[in-house]
Residue, then its C-alpha position, 0 to 999 in steps of 0.5 A: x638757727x643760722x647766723x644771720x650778722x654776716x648779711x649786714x657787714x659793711x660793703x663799699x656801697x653800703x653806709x647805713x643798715x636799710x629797714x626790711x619792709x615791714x610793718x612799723x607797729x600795731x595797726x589794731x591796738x587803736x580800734x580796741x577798747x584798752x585796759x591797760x596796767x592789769x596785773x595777775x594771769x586773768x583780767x575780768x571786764x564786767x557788762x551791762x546787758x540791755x532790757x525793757x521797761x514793763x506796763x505801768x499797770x494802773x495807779x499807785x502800784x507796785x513799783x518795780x524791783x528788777x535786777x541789772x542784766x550784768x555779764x561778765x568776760x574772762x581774759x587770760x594774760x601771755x607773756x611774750x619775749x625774744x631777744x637778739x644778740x649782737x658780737x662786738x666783733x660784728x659791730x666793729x665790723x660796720x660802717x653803721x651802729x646796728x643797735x638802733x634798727x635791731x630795737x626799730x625791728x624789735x618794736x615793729x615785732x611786738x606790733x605784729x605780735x600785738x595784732x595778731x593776739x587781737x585778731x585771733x581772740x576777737x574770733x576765738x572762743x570767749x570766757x563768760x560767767x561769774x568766773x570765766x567758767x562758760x564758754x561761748x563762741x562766735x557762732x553760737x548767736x544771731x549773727x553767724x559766724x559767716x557771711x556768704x555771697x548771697x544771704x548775710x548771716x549765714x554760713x557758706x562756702x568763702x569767697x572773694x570780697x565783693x560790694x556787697x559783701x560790705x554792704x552784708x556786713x553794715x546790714x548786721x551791725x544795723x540789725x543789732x543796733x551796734x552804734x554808727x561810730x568806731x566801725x573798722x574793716x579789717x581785710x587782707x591785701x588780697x582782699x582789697x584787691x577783689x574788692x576792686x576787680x569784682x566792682x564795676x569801673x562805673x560805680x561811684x562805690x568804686x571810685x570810693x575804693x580807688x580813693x582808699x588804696x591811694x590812701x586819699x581816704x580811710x573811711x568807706x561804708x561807715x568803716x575805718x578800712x585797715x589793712x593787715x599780714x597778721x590774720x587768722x589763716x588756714x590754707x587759703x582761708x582768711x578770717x576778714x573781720x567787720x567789727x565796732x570798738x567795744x567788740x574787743x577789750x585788749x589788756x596790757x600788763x604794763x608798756x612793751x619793754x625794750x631793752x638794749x643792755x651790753x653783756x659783761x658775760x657774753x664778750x660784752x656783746x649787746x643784747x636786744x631784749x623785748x618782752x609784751x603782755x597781753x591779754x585779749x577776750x571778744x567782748x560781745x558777738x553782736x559788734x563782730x561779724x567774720x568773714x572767710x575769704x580765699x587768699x587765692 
């Protein structure tokens, strides 16, 4: 890998070591349900089914003995490190101490890195059963795993975001009864771009979205709308995602740890360590509903 360290020796001009735009930390870790301080390789959480009440048939009959509708979901835990190594010599060498915005980019690259677990596990196949044995996927229930232009639930050919995609995506978290509450949107830049050009200027809907982009706003159709550079992707495809709080649970295996040490074996350089584990499992595929979009 190239060394990087001479781009920040001091110029004239230059006092202070500038943050690279990027994002500051995790924009998906509150909108997930959190388990946190889970220790071992896998976390388990268990779920309560629902079911129907039966006809009182007359008087004084049996009473009923029916079992719970118990469910369970199996999360694997990953461990994730890096580490960035500053020379002494390059530290003498500026006008600014570097040590502080390496541990700023170290925190804002566990964020990404956090985001991207939660984005991908919500999507992925998910562990069900006593032991994690089954596997069950997002396609696999009544909601499918993709909403095209013209019938909600099912599967078509990815396109832009438009109005009415949204309103597809409220309409099958209204059919499964998923609560009103803790709903987000969860789209590409790319994606709230469509959804302002293919609007008409006219509507009130959009002067919603303009109210959105300008930040005036972060609520709209009953979503929390976040914005993200850490989904799914493959080729021009992005998987966009509708989701409620409970459809993700997120573990932790303790806080990120960021470290900044002054190493006696290496010249007594300062090393930047950073370490995360988590774990994330999709908790039921009717608080999801994925959508494809083109990136173009």
């Amino acid at each position: 890998m190239a060394d990087t360290q001479s781009v920040l020796y001091a110029q004239a001009y230059a006092a202070n070591i500038m943050q690279l735009a990027q994002q500051k930390y995790s924009k998906l870790l509150p909108i997930c349900y959190m388990k946190p301080n889970v220790k071992g390789k896998t976390f388990f959480q268990d779920q309560i089914g629902k079911w129907s009440m039966s006809t009182k048939g007359g008087r004084n009959v049996q009473t009923p003995n029916n079992d719970p509708n118990l469910a369970r979901r199996m999360g694997t835990m990953v461990d994730f490190q890096d580490n960035r190594m500053l020379d002494r010599g390059d530290e003498l060498r500026m006008l600014s101490d570097p040590r502080s915005a390496y541990t700023i980019a170290a925190a804002s690259s566990l964020g990404r890195q956090i985001d991207t677990v939660i984005a991908n596990q919500l999507l992925a196949t998910a562990k069900t059963g006593e032991t994690g044995s089954t596997s069950i996927t997002l396609g696999t229930t009544s909601i499918s795993a993709h909403v095209n232009p013209t019938t909600a639930g099912a599967t078509g050919t990815p396109a832009t975001l438009t109005f009415a995609r949204v309103r597809q995506a409220k309409r099958v978290l209204d059919l499964e009864d998923v609560e009103a509450d803790d709903r987000f949107f969860v789209i590409t830049p790319q994606g709230l771009d469509a959804l302002m050009n293919t609007t008409q200027a006219t509507s009130s809907d959009y002067m919603a979205v303009k109210s959105l982009v300008r930040g005036d706003i972060d609520t709209w159709m009953g979503f929390k709308w976040i914005m993200s550079n850490n989904l799914s992707s493959s080729g021009t495809i992005t998987s966009c995602f509708a989701m409620q709080r409970y459809a993700i649970a997120l573990a932790m295996g303790s806080e990120p740890l960021v470290r900044t040490d002054e190493r006696m074996d290496l010249s007594y350089s300062w090393q930047v360590y950073y370490e995360l584990n988590i774990g994330a499992v999709r908790l039921e595929e009717a608080r999801v509903v994925q959508m494809d979009l083109t990136s173009e």
